[in-house]
C-alpha positions in Angstrom: 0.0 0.0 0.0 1.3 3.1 -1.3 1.3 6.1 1.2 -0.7 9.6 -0.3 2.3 12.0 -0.3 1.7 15.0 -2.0 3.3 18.6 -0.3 1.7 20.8 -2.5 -1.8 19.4 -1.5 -3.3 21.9 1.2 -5.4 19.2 2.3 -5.2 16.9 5.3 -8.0 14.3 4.4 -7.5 13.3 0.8 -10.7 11.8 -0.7 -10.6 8.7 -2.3 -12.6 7.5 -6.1 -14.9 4.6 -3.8 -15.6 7.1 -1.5 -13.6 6.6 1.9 -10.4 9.3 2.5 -6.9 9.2 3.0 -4.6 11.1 4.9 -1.8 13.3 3.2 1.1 12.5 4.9 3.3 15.2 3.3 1.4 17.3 5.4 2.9 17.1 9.2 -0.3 17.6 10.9 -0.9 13.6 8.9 1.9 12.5 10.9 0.4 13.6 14.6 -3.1 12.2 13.5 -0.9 8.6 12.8 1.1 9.0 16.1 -2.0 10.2 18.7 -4.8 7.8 17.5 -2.4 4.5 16.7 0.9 4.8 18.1 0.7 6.4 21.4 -2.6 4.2 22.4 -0.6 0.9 21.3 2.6 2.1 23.6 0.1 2.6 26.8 -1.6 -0.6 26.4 1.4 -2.2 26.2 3.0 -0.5 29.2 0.0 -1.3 31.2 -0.3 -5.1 30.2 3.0 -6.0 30.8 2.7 -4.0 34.7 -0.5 -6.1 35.0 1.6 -9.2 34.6 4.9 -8.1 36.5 
């Protein structure tokens, strides 16, 4: 899968031809969506499962 990278697009949320959107990731603002709502979450589930089990 080929990431949406275009600079010269102002746009954050990229629409798609079927309909759905994706983001532009030569945008920064893109990158901070990807880091709060996936990779931050999966770090502090993690942390807190593996204190569970310790």
């Amino acid at each position: 899968m080929a990431l949406y990278r275009n600079p010269r697009d102002k746009r954050i949320f990229v629409p798609r031809p079927n309909g759905s959107v994706v983001l532009n990731f030569g945008h920064p603002i893109a990158w901070a969506i990807l880091m709060c709502m996936t990779v931050i979450p999966f770090v502090i589930v993690t942390v807190v499962t593996v204190a569970v089990f310790l």
